[in-house]
N, C-alpha and C positions, 0 to 999 in steps of 0.2 A: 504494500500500500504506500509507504512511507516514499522507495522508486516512485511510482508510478506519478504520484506529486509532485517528486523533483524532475520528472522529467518534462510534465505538464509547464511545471513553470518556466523550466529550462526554451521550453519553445515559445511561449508565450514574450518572454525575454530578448528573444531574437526575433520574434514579430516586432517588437518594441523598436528594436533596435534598426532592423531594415526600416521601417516609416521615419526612424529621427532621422535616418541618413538620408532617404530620400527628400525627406523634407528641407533639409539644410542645403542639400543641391539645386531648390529652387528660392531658395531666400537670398536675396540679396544682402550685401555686405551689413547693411544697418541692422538687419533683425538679427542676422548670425553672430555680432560680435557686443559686445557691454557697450555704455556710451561712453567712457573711459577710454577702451580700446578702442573705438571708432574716432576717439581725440587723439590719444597717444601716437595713431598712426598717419594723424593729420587729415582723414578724408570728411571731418566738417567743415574743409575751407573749399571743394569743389563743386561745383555747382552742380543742381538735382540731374542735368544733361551726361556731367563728365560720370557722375556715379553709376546712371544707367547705361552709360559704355561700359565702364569698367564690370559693372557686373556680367553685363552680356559676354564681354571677354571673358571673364572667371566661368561661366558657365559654360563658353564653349572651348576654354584650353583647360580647366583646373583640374581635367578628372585625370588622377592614376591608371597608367595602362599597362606597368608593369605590374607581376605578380609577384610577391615574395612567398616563399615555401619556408618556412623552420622545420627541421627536425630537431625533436631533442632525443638526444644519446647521451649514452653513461659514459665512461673513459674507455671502454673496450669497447665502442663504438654500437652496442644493444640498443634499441630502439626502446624510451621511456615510454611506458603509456597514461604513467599519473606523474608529470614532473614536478608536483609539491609534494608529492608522498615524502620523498626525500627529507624536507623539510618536518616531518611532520613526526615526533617522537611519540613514544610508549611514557606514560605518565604516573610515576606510584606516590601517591599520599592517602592521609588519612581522613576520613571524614571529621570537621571540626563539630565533635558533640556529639549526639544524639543521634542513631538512623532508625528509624521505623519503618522503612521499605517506601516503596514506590507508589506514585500516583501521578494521574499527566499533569505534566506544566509545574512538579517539584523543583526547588532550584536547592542546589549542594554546596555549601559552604566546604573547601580542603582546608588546611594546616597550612597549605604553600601560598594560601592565600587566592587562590583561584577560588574562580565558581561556575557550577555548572547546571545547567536545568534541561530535566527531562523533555525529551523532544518529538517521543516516539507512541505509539502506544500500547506498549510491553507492559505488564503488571508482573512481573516476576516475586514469588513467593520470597519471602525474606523474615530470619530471625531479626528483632530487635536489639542495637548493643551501640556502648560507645564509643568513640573514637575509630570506628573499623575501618580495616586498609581500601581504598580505592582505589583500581587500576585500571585508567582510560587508555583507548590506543586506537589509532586511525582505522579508518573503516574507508569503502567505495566511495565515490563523489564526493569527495571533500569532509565525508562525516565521521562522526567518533563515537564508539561504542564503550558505555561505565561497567566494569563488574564490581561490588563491593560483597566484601566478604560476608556470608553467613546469607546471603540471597543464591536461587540458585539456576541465575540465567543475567546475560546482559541487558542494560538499553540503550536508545540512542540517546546522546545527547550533544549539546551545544556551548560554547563558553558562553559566557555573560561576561567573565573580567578576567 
């Protein structure tokens, strides 16, 4: 369920995103840029004639025609399929206080000073206890998965701080 969401949004995102580019390729220089930036770069001293050349040039030289390709690879030249994984550690603290297990939209206070809140809709059976160890660690698309001792299954979650 929790995929099927991210992927929803993921395309929704890129609808979004194809209409703002489109739409910036038909706006002229005044709406695209701050009035700041439209000072700074000197074009409120041309008159409304020179502006509406200029744009019509911009819009028939401004588009990119090259493509750029990125691969990203490891040092042994392997093809990465998640290149923030990398960045992204195995996390062990303790819960600060108190756990009574799971319920949606919990938020977890650690010892390291992080916090994290239930993101998923897992209700995983859990003893009650204080202080118990938490160990998060990356999961697909970007996400991270809590186990905390004396519960006995993961769920998703998200930082807060």
């Amino acid at each position: 369920m929790m995929i099927r969401l991210r992927y929803s949004l993921l395309s929704a995102a890129l609808a979004l995103c194809c209409l703002s580019a489109q739409a910036q390729q038909t706006d002229g220089l005044q709406q695209r840029m701050t009035s700041d930036e439209f000072k700074a770069a000197g074009l409120d001293k041309l008159s409304p004639q020179e502006l509406q050349s200029l744009d019509g040039w911009l819009s028939a030289h401004g588009k990119v025609t090259t493509r750029v390709v990125t691969k990203v690879v490891t040092e042994t030249g392997k093809p990465m399929f998640y290149p923030d994984q990398g960045k992204r550690t195995k996390i062990i603290a303790h819960v600060a206080g108190h756990f009574s297990g799971w319920s949606e939209g919990k938020v977890i206070k650690l010892d390291n000073g992080q916090t994290w809140k239930h993101v998923g809709d897992e209700q995983p059976s859990c003893m009650s206890g204080e202080n118990p160890t938490a160990k998060i660690k990356p999961s697909l698309m970007g996400s991270w998965l809590m186990f905390v001792d004396g519960c006995n299954d993961t769920v998703h979650v998200e930082r807060v701080n």
